[in-house]
C-alpha positions as CSV (number, residue, x, y, z in Angstrom):
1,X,-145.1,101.5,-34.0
2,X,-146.2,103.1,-37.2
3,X,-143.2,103.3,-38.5
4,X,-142.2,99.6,-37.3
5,X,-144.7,98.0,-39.2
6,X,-144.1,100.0,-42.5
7,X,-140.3,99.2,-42.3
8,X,-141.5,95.5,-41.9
9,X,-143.7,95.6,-45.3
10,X,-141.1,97.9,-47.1
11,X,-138.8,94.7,-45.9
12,X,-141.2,92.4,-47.1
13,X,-141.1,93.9,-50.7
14,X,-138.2,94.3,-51.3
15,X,-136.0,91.1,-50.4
16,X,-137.6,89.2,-53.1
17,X,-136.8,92.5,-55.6
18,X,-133.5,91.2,-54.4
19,X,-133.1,87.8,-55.0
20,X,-131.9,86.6,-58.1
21,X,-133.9,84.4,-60.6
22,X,-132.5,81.3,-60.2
23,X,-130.0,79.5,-62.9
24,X,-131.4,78.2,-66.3
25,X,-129.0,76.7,-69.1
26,X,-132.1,76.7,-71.1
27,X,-129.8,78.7,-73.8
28,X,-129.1,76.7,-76.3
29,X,-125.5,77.3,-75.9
30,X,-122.7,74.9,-77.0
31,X,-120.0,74.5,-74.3
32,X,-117.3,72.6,-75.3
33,X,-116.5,69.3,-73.4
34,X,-119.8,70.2,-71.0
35,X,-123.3,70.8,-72.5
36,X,-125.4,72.3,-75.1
37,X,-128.4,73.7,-74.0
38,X,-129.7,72.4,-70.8
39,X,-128.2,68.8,-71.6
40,X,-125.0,67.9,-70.0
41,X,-122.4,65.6,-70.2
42,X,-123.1,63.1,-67.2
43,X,-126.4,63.5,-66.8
44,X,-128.2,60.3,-65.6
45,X,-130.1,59.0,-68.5
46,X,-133.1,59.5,-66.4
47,X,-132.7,62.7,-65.7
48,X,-132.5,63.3,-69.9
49,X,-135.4,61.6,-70.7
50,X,-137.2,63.6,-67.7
51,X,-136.1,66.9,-69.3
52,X,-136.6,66.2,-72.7
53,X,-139.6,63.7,-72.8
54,X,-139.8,60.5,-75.6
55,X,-136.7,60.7,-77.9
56,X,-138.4,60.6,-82.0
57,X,-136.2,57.2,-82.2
58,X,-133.7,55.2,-80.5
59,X,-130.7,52.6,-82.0
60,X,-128.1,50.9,-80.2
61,X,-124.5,51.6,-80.6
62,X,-123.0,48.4,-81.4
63,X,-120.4,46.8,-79.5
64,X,-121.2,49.2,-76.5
65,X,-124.1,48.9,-73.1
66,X,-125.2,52.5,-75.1
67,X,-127.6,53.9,-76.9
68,X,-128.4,57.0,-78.9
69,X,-131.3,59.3,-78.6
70,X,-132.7,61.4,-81.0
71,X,-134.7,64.7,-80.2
72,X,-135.8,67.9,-81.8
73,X,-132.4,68.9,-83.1
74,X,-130.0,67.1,-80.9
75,X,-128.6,63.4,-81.4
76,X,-127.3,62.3,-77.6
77,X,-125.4,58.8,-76.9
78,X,-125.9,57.4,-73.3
79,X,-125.5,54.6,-71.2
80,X,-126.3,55.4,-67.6
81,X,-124.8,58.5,-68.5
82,X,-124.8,61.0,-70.7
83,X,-121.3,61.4,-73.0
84,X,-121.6,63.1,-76.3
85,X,-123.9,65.2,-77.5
86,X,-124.5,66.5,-81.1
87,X,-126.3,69.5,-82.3
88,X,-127.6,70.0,-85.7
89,X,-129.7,72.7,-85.3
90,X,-128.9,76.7,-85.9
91,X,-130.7,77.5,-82.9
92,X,-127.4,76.0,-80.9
93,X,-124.0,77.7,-80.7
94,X,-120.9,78.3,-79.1
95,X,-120.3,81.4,-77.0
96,X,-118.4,83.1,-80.8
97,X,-121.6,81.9,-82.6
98,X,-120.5,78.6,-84.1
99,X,-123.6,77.4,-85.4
100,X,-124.3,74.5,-87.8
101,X,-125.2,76.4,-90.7
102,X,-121.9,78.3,-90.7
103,X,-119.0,78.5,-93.0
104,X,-116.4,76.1,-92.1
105,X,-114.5,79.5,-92.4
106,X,-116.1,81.3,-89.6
107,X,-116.2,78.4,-87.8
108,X,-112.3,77.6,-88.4
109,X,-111.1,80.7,-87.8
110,X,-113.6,81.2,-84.2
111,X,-112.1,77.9,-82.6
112,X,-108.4,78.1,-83.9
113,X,-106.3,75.5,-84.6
114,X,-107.9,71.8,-84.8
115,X,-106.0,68.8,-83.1
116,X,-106.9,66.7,-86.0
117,X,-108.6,67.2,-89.9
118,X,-110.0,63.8,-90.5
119,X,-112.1,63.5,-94.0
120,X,-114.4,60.2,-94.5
121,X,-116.2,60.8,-97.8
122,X,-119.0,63.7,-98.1
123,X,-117.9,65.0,-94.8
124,X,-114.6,66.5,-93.1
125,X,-114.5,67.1,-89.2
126,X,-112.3,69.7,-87.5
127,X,-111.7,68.2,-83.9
128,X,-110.8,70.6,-81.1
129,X,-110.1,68.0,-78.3
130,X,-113.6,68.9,-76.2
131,X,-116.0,69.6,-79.6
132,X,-116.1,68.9,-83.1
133,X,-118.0,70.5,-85.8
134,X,-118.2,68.1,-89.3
135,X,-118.6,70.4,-92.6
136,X,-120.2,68.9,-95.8
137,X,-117.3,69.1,-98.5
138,X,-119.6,70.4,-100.9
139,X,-121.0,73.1,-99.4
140,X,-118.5,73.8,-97.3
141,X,-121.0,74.5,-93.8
142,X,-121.0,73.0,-90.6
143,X,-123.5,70.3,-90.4
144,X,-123.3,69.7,-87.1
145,X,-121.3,70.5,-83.5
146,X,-120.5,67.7,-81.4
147,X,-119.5,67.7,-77.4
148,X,-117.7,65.2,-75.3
149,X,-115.3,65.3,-72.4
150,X,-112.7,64.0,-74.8
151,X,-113.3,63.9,-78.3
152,X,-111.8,60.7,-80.5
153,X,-111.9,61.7,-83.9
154,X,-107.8,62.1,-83.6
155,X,-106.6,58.5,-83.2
């Protein structure tokens, strides 16, 4: 009986050594065409404002039922939905360390070839169909790293 009951606690310690911790995406990693950081694309606009809190300031995209949201380092456009996301912060980057901040070098040569160079006057965006990442021309580093399903920088 002894030996019952100290199999039973040994039991008892031991399964929740086991089971893992469960999933966080609270990594501030940029996934192309899915999420940066903890905010994806689709997420109900409620459940972004739940996770993230007050934005610092709102404004309307013209022509459109959406709006973009503005929070510590992250610029996000929604409707019910979310569907791009943009990161200007260092402390987000891709899986080869694409960071804004970067040389449009490291950056260039970490996501390969671009669909599409388009240049609009102090900036230049290399678009890689899923993310985007706009350099300032005279520094020559990524400003920011944008994420859609499909971006449209390219028509």
């Amino acid at each position: 009986m002894k030996f019952a009951s100290s199999a039973v606690l040994l039991a008892a310690v031991l399964v929740p050594a086991c089971a893992t911790a469960p999933l966080t995406l609270n990594d501030n990693q940029i996934v192309p065409g899915e999420r940066v950081g903890e905010v994806r694309i689709g997420m109900p606009l409620s459940a972004l404002l739940s996770l993230k809190g007050a934005p610092r300031a709102t404004q309307p995209i013209a022509g459109t039922a959406a709006t973009t949201y503005a929070f510590d380092g992250l610029t996000i456009a929604a409707d019910d939905e979310v569907y791009w996301i943009i990161a200007d912060d260092p402390r987000f980057r891709t899986a080869t360390g694409v960071a804004p901040g970067a040389e449009q070098i490291f950056a260039r040569a970490s996501l390969g070839q671009p669909a599409c160079v388009v240049t609009k006057g102090l900036l230049t965006t290399y678009d890689y169909g899923k993310v985007y990442f706009d350099v300032e021309n005279a520094t020559g580093k990524v400003k920011a790293i944008g994420v859609m399903k499909k971006t449209q920088n390219c028509r």
